[in-house]
C-alpha positions, 0 to 999 in steps of 0.5 A, spaced: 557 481 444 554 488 443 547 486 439 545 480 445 546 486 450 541 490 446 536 484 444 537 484 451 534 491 452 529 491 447 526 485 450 526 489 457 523 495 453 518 491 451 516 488 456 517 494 462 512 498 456 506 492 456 507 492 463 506 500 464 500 498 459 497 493 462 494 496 468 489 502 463 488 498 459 484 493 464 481 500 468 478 503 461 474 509 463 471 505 470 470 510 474 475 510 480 475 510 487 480 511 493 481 510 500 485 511 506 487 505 510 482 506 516 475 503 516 471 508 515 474 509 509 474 502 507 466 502 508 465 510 504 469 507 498 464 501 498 458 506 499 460 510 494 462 504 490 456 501 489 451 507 489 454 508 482 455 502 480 448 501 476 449 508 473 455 506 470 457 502 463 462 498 467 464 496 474 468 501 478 475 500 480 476 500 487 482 502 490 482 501 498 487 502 503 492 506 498 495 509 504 495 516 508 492 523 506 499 525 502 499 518 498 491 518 496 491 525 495 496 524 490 493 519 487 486 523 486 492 529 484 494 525 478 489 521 475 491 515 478 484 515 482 477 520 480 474 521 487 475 519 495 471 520 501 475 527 505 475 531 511 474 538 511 478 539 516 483 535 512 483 538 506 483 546 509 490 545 513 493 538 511 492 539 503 491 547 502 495 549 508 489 554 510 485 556 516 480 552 520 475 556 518 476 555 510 469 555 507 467 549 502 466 555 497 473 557 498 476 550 498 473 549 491 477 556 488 483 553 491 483 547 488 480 550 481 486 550 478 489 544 480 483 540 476 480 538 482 473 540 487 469 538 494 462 536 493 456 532 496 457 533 505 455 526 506 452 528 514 457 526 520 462 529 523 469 524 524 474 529 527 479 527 531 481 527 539 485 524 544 482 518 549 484 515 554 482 510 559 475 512 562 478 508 570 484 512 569 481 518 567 476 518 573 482 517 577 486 523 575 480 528 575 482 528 567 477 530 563 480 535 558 486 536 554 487 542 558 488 536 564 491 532 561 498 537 559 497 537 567 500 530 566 507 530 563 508 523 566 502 519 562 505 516 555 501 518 549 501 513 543 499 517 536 498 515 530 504 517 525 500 521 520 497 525 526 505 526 529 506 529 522 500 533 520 499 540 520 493 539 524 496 534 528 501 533 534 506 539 533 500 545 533 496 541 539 501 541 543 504 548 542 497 550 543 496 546 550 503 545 552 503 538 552 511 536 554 511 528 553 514 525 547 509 520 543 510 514 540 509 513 533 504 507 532 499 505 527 492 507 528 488 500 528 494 497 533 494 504 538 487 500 540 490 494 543 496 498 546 492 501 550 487 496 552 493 492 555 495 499 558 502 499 554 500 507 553 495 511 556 492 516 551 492 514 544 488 519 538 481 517 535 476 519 531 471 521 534 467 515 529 470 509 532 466 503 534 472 501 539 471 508 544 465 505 548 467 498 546 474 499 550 471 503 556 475 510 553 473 517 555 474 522 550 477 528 552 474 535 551 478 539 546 477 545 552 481 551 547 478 549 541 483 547 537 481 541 532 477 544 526 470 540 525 472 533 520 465 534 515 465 527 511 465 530 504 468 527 496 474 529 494 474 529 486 477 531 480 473 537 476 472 531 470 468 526 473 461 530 472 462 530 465 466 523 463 460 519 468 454 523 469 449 518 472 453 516 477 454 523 478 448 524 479 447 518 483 451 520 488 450 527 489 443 523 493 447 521 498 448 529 501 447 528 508 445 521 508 449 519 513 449 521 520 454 519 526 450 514 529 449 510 522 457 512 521 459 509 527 454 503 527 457 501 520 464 502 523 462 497 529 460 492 525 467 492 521 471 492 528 467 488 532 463 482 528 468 482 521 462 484 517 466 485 510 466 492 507 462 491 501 456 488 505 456 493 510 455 498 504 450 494 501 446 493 507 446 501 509 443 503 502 438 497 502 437 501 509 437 507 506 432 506 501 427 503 506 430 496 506 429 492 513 435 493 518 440 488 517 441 482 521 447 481 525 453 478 521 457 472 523 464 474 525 468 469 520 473 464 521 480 464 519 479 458 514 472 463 511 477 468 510 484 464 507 479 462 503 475 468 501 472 470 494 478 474 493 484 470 494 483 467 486 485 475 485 490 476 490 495 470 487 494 473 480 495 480 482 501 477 486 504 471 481 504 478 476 508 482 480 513 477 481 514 475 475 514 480 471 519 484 477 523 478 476 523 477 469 525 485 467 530 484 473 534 477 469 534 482 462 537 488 466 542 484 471 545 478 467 546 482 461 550 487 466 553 483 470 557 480 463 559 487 460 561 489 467 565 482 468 572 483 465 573 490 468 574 490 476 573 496 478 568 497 474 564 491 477 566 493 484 562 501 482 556 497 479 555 492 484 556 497 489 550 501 486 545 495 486 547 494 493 545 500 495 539 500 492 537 494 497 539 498 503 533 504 501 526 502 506 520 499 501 515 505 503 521 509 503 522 508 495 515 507 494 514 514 496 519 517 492 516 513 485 510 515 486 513 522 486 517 521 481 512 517 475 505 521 479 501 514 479 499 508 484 499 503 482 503 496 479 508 501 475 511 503 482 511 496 485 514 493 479 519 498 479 521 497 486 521 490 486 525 490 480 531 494 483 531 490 489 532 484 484 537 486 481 543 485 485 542 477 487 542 476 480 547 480 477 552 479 484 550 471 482 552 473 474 560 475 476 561 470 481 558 465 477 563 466 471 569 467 476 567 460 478 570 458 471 575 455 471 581 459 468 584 452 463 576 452 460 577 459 458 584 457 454 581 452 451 575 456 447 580 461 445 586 455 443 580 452 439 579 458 435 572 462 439 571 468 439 569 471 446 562 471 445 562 464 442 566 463 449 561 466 453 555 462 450 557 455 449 562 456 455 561 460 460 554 462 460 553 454 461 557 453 466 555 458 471 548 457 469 548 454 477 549 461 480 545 465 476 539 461 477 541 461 484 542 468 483 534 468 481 532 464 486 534 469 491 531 474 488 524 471 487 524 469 494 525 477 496 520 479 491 515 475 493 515 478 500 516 484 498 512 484 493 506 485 500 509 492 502 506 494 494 499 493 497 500 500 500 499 503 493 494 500 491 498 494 487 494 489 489 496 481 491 497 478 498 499 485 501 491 487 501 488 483 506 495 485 510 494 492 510 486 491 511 488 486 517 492 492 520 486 497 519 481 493 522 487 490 527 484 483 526 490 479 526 486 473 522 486 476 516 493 479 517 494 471 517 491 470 512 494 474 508 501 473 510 499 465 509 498 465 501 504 468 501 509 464 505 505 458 501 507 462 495 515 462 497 515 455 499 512 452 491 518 457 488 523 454 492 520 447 489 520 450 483 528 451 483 530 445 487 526 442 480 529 447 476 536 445 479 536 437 479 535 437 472 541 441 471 545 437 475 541 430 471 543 433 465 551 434 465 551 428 469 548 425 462 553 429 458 558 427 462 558 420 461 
């Protein structure tokens, strides 16, 4: 019994070690590229992306939607990425915890020591605000936020980053003497809230396409308290060295982009469904003195289930589930054999487990990421396979409590040892449960293995997390489609699986 349990770990050893391996091994020395999870940052990613493309031995990795400003700058902190597009604004109060009026000069001294560094100012300003609708506005005389404080009764819906930034909801309302309570709301979905007067006043960057296009006026920060957000890179201190020409290639993109260019490209994302790859290509073509690019046709559903990335989506997706589940089956059945015999014991264990599925998803992804100091499919597959471990190992004990009590006698009257018992025996006939025990586990992996996308792991959960930035609920479809396709053929695959177990002891049974 001791020597199937350590096979058993040194397989999972393993296959945990080629899946940790796996995702540098396929990066190498590609430069790597983040962003956050709003337009603009999708397109900057891209615009970066493609201007050091041709300077490089292999293509960039691009790593979008990775989360807020604390997840990608951990990333970029801890090698998982070399470089993002920032805000000065962000980097002075969020990151360094400094004063408004922090220099790019001393920026660089703070984050020296940290290996990392603020370099090429791109040429546009995307700070934040407050808006509301224009009618309303006029109506109560609002124009500023100072007005604004004078109206406990409108209800504000912020982003949750702003809530929670340092030069977010809490300074900006102690500054103004704002009395309202806001509600936390993701930045794409504020749009539609308010646009269906569910809320009154949402936060913005002033780069927004959808101001104009919803009819909303931005109030006037009348006491000054939002610091100036200059569009820059944010980079590890390495990168000049390790990739000079593209270094060098993106150096020329200093005050390239000015605000209008900045809010055409938003528009052309939010309002006619231009992919952020063509959207940079254009404005590089343009750049360089390209003719301005035509207006794109918005895609249908059908155009984006069946994009050009789904073939990469389900492999990215199939791996995680795999692999999660897999580990999972090495860690749990083992587990639940050993447990079994002591009752106590078995409650402890499964306790435990069962505890581990009542902790939120982005919750223990968060923690991962602190834990290991990477993105990525590392903290994904481990989260999916703790979430896959207590279906497993409760199907394991119930299905060899379901043995029954006689057929454990006769093994022993028959001269068996116990793991003779348990092989030939047991294991069989609780074969059923287990399996169903796997079942249940695939199908939770499948569905959560989506949330990984907010790491940057990939699958199905990207063009999710893209659809909630852009609030295009097409591609959110189109994402969630794949996956529940995904869950159904597993569960084919099972029932298969399962009527062939029952063929075959009909078989041998007669």
């Amino acid at each position: 019994m001791p020597s199937l349990y350590r096979a058993w770990l040194r397989a999972a050893f393993c296959l945990g070690l080629l899946c940790a391996a796996a995702p540098a091994l396929a990066q190498g020395e590609s430069l790597r590229i983040g962003s956050k999870r709003f337009t603009e940052s999708y397109i900057l990613a891209e615009v970066l992306a493609q201007t050091a493309a041709p300077q490089l031995p292999s293509p960039p990795v691009v790593k979008q939607g990775l989360g807020n400003t604390a997840i990608v700058y951990e990333a970029l902190r801890s090698g998982g990425i070399d470089l993002y597009a920032e805000y000065t604004g962000t980097i002075a109060q969020e990151i360094l915890k400094g004063p408004q009026s922090m220099t790019r000069e001393a920026m660089n001294a703070a984050l020296a020591p940290l290996g990392l560094g603020v370099a090429i100012p791109l040429g546009f300003n995307d700070g934040y605000a407050l808006a509301m609708r224009a009618a309303d506005a006029d109506r109560l005389g609002v124009k500023t936020l100072s007005d604004l404080a004078a109206h406990p009764e409108l209800k504000l819906g912020l982003s949750n980053e702003f809530i929670g930034r340092a030069d977010g909801w809490q300074g900006l309302a102690s500054r103004y003497g704002f009395k309202q309570t806001p509600t936390g709301l993701d930045h794409g979905l504020a749009y539609d809230a308010i646009a269906a007067k569910q809320i009154d006043v949402i936060d913005i960057y002033t780069t927004d396409a959808k101001i104009d296009h919803l009819g909303l006026r931005v109030l006037e920060d009348d006491r000054h308290y939002f610091p100036r957000y200059d569009a820059v890179v944010l980079y590890r201190l390495d990168v000049p060295k390790r990739f000079p020409q593209a270094w060098a290639a993106l150096t020329k993109l200093e005050g390239r982009i000015d605000e209008r260019a900045m809010i055409a490209m938003n528009a052309r994302a939010e309002l006619q469904g231009a992919a952020f790859d063509v959207i940079a290509r254009d404005f590089l073509v343009q750049a360089k003195g390209g003719a301005a690019p035509a207006a794109s046709a918005e895609r249908g559903f059908v155009a984006k289930l069946f994009g050009p990335d789904l073939g990469r989506l389900a492999r990215e997706h199939l791996l995680l589930v795999a692999v999660s589940v897999g580990l999972a089956i090495l860690i749990a059945v083992p587990l639940g054999i050993l447990v079994f015999p002591n009752l106590r014991l078995r409650a402890v264990v499964l306790g435990l487990t069962g505890l581990l599925q009542t902790i939120p998803s982005l919750a223990l992804l968060a923690v991962l990421i602190s834990l290991l100091g990477a993105i990525g499919t590392l903290p994904a597959l481990i989260a999916l396979t703790l979430y896959s471990l207590l279906p497993i190992m409760r199907n394991t004990v119930t299905g060899l409590a379901e043995v029954p009590g006689g057929l454990r006698q006769a093994g022993t009257a028959l001269g068996m040892t116990g793991a003779q018992s348990l092989r030939t025996v047991m294991l069989p006939l609780a074969l059923p449960t287990l399996l169903a025990g796997v079942r249940t586990a695939t199908t939770i992996a499948i569905g959560t293995a989506t949330i990984a996308a907010f790491i940057g792991a990939g699958g199905f959960g990207e063009r999710i997390v893209t659809g909630l930035a852009l609030n295009d609920r097409q591609l959110l479809m189109a994402g969630a489609v794949p996956a529940a396709v995904l869950a159904l053929l597993s569960e084919a695959v099972f029932e298969l699986i399962d009527y062939a177990l029952r063929r075959s002891r009909r078989q041998a049974g007669s």
